[in-house]
C-alpha positions in Angstrom: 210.8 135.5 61.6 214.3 134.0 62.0 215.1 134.3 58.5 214.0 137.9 57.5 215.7 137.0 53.7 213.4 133.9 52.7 210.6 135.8 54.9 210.5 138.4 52.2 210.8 136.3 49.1 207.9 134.0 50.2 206.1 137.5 50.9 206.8 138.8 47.9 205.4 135.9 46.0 201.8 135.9 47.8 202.0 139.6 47.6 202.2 139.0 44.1 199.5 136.0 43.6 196.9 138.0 44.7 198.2 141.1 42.6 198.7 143.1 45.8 195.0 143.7 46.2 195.2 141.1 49.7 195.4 143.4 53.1 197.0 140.7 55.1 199.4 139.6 52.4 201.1 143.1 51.8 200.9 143.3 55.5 203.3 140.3 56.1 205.5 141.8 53.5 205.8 145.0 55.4 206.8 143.1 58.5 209.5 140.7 56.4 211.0 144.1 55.0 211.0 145.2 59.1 212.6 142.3 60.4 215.8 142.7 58.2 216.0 146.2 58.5 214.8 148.4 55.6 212.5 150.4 57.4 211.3 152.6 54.9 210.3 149.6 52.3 208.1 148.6 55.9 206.5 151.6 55.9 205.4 152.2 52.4 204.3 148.6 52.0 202.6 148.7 55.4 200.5 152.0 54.3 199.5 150.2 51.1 198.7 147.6 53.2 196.5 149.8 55.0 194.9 151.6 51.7 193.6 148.3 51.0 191.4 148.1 54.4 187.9 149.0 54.6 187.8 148.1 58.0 188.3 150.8 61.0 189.5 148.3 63.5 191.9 146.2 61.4 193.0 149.6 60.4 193.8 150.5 63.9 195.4 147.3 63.9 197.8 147.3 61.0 198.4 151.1 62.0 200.2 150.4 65.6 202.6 148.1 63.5 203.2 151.2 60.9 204.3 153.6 64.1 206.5 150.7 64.9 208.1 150.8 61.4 208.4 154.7 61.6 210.6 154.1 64.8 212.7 151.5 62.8 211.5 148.8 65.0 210.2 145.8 63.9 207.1 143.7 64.7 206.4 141.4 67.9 203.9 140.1 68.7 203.2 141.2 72.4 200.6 138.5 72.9 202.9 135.6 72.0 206.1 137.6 74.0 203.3 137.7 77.1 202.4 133.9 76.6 206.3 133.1 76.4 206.8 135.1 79.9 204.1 133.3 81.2 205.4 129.6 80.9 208.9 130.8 82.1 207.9 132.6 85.1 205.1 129.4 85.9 208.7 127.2 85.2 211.2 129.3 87.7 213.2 130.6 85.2 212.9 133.5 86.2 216.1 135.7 84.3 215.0 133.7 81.3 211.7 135.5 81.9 212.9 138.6 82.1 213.9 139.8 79.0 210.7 139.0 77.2 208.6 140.4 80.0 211.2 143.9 79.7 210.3 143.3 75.3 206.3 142.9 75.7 206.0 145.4 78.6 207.7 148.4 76.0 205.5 147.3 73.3 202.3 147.7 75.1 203.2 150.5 76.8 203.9 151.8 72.8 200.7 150.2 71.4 198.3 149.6 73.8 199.5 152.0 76.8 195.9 152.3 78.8 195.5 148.4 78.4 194.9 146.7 81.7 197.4 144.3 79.5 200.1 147.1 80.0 199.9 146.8 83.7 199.5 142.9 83.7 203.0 143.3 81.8 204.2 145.6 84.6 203.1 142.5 86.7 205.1 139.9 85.2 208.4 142.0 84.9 207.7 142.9 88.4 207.6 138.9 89.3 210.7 137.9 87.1 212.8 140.4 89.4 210.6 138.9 92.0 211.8 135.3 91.5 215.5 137.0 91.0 215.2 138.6 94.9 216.0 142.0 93.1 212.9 142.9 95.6 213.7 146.9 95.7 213.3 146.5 91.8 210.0 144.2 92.1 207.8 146.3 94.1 207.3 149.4 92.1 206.4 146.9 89.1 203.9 145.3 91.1 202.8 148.3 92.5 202.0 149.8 89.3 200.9 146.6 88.0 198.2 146.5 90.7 197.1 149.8 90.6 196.5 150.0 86.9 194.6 146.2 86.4 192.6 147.2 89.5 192.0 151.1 88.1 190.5 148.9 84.9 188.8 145.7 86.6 185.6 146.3 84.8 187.8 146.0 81.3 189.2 143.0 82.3 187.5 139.9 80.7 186.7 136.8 82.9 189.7 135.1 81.4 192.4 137.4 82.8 190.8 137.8 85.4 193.4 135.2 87.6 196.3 137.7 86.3 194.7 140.4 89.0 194.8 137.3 91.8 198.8 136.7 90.3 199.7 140.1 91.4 198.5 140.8 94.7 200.0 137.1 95.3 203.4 138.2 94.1 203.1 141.2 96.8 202.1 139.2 99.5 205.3 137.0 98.6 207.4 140.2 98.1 206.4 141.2 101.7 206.8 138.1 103.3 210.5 137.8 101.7 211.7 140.9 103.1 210.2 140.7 106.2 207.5 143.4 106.2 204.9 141.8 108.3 202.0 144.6 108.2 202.5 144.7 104.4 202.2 141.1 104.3 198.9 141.4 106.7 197.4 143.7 104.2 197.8 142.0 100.7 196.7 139.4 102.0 193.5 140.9 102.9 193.2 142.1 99.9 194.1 138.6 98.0 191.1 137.1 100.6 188.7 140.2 99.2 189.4 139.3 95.6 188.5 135.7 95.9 185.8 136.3 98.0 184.3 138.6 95.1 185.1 136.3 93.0 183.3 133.2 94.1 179.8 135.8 94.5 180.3 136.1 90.9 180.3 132.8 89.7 176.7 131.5 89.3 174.7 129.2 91.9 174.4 125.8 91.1 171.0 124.8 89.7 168.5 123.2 92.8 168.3 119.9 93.3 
C-alpha cells in the first residue's frame, strides 16, 4: 500500500458496506491502519477481524498478521517479496535483490519458521551475496538453506521442487569461485544425485 491514508478510507468504506460483518474486509482495514502506523487501531480491528472467522485455517492465517501488528510491524506479503527476489536474482541484480530477500527471509522466519519456504529464503539471500562475491557471507546462507529444504524434501511440493536444484547450484558456483576444488567435486555430486532422482520420478512415457 503506498498510500496508507486513501488505503484506509477506501477500507473504511467497504468495512462499512458490509456492516463490518465481512472477515476479509475488516482484515484489509487492519492492515491500512498498520501501514501508516497506528498499531493499536491494527490490532483491535485485526481481532474483530478474526471474531468474524469460523474457519481454523484462515484463522491461523489472519492471526500471523495480528502478531505482526503486536510487534508494530506492518504487513508484507512474503510470497510476493519472494517472487520480487526471484526476478532480480534471475536478472543479475543482485544488491537490488538483496534487500527483499533480507525483508521476506525475517518474515518467514517470524510466520512460517519450520517452512521449507524459510530455508528457500535462506537460499536466495545466500545467492544475492552470492552474485555480490560477499562469498564468506554466502555460504552459511546456503548452507542452511540446503540443509533445512533437504531436512523437509518430502514437504516440498513438485513445484518448488527446482528451488532445492537452485541451491546446491549456487554452492557448486560458490566453490568453484573461491577455488575449493574438493567442495566443488562434491556439490556437484550431489546436484547430479538430485537430477538423477528426479527424472525416476517423473512418469514413463505411455508404449508405443
Amino acid at each position: 500500500m503506498r498510500d496508507g491514508t486513501n488505503a484506509v478510507l477506501f477500507a473504511e468504506k467497504a468495512v462499512a458496506a458490509t456492516a463490518r460483518t465481512n472477515a476479509s474486509s475488516v482484515d484489509t482495514l487492519a492492515a491500512a491502519f498498520a501501514e501508516i502506523g497506528p498499531f493499536g487501531m491494527a490490532v483491535s480491528v485485526q481481532q474483530e477481524a478474526i471474531a468474524l472467522l469460523t474457519d481454523e485455517e484462515a484463522k491461523k492465517d489472519y492471526a500471523s498478521r495480528l502478531q505482526l501488528y503486536q510487534s508494530n510491524l506492518p504487513y508484507r506479503d512474503h510470497a510476493q517479496l519472494a517472487e520480487w527476489t526471484n526476478d532480480l536474482l534471475a536478472g543479475g541484480k543482485f544488491v537490488e535483490a538483496e534487500p527483499l530477500a533480507r525483508d521476506c527471509l525475517s518474515l518467514r522466519e517470524r510466520l512460517i519458521p519450520d517452512d521449507w519456504r524459510t530455508f528457500n529464503a535462506q537460499s536466495r539471500l545466500g545467492g544475492s551475496l552470492l552474485g555480490q562475491k560477499k562469498y564468506a557471507d554466502a555460504e552459511p546462507l546456503l548452507l542452511s538453506g540446503y540443509e533445512g529444504m533437504k531436512q523437509r524434501e518430502d514437504k516440498i511440493p513438485p513445484a518448488g521442487r527446482p528451488r532445492l536444484k537452485e541451491t546446491i547450484q549456487r554452492l557448486v558456483q560458490l566453490y568453484d569461485a573461491t577455488g575449493r576444488s574438493d567442495q566443488v567435486a562434491e556439490w556437484k555430486q550431489k546436484l547430479t544425485e538430485f537430477e538423477k532422482a528426479e527424472s525416476e520420478k517423473k512418469p514413463a512415457a505411455p508404449p508405443r
